[in-house]
C-alpha positions in Angstrom: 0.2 4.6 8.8 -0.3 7.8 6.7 -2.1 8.7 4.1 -0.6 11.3 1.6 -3.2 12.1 -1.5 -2.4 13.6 -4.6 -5.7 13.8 -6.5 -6.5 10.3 -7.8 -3.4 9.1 -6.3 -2.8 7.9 -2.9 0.3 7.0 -1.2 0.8 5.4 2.2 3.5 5.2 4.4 4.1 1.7 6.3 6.1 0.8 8.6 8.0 -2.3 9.0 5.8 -4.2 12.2 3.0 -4.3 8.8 4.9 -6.5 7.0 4.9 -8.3 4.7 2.6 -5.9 2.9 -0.6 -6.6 1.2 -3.1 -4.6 -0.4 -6.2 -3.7 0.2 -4.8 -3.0 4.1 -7.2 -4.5 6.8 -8.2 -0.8 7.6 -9.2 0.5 4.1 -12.8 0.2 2.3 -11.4 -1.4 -0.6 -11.8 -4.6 0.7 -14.6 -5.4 -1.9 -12.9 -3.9 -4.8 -10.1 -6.2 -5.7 -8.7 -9.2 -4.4 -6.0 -9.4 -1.8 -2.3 -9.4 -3.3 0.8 -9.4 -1.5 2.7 -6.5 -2.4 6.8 -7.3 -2.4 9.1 -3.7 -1.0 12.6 -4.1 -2.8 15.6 -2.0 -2.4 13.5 1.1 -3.3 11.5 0.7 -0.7 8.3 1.7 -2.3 5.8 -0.5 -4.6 2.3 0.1 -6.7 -0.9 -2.0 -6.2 -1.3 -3.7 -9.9 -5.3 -3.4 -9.2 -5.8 0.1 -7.8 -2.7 1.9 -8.2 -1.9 2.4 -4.3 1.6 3.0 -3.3 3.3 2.2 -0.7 5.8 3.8 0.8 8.2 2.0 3.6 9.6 4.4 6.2 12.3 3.2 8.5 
């Protein structure tokens, strides 16, 4: 996994053994902040966290 920040926004790259995707991940210290939602990666292979705005990123 790898972080990539851009100010305010952060971006992390998955890979597909952390599938299927949720966010907060286990390893973040959002786990308080907003409740756990399955996160679906379609054909673009990216997608945004509705609650804090994380994207993810899948790399092959």
């Amino acid at each position: 996994m790898k972080k990539i920040t851009d100010e305010d926004q952060i971006i992390i790259a998955i890979k597909s053994n952390q599938l299927p995707l949720h966010c907060p991940l286990p390893d973040m210290s959002l786990w308080n902040q907003h409740p756990k939602v399955y996160l679906s990666i379609d054909t673009s292979k990216k997608v945004k966290c509705p609650y804090c705005g994380t994207e993810y990123v899948l790399e092959e």
